[in-house]
C-alpha positions as CSV (number, residue, x, y, z in Angstrom):
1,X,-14.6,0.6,-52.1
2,X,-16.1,3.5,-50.3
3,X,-12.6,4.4,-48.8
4,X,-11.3,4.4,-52.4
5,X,-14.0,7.0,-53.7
6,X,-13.4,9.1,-50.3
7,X,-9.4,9.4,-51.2
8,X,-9.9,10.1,-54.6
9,X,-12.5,12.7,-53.9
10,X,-9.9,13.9,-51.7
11,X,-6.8,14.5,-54.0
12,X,-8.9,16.2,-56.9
13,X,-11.4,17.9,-54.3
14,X,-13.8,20.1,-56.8
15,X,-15.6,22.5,-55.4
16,X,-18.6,20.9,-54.0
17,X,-17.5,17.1,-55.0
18,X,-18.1,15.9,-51.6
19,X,-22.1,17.1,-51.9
20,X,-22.2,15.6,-54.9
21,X,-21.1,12.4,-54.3
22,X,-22.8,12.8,-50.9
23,X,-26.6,13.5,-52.2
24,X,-25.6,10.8,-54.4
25,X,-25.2,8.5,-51.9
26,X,-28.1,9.2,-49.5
27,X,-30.8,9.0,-52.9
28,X,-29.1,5.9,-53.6
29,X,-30.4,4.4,-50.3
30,X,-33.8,4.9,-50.8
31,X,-34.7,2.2,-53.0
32,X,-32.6,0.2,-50.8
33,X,-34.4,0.4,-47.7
34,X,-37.7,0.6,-49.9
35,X,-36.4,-2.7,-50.2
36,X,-35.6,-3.5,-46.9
37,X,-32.1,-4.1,-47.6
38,X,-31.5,-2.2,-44.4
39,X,-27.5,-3.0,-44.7
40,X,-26.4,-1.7,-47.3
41,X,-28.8,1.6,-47.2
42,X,-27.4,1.9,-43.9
43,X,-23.5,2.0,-45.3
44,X,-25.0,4.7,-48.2
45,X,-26.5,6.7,-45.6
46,X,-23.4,7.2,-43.5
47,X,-21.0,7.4,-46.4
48,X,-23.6,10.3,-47.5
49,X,-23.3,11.8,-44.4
50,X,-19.9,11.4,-44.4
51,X,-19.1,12.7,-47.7
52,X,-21.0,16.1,-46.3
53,X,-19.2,17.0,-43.1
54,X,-16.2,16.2,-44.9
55,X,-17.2,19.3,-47.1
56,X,-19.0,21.2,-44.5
57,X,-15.0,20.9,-42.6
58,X,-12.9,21.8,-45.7
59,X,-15.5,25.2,-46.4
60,X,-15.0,25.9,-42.4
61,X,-11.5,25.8,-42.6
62,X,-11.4,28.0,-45.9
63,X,-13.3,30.2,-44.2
64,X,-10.7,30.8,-41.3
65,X,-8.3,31.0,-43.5
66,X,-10.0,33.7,-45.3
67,X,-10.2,35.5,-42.1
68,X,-6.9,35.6,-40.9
């Protein structure tokens, strides 16, 4: 499911989709491991963390590009 989200986050790629979803993500975890549902809050945290790199690489690369 989470691959699903990534691709279609992917094609359309808003600016700043991938933080979105990202912060999305890592606030959804909290009640989880509130909860001590340590699994799945695990999966949110690294999909979250995931979701912002992917963003952080696609605003480095625009920024190259810029430059040259």
């Amino acid at each position: 499911m989470g691959f699903i989200i990534f691709l279609v986050l992917l094609f359309k790629h808003k600016e700043n989709s991938f933080v979105s979803f990202g912060l999305l993500c890592l606030l959804l975890a909290m009640p989880f491991f509130y909860f001590w549902i340590f699994f799945t809050a695990e999966r949110l945290v690294w999909y979250g963390v995931l979701l912002i790199l992917t963003e952080v690489i696609f605003k480095f690369s625009k920024l190259l590009h810029e430059k040259n």
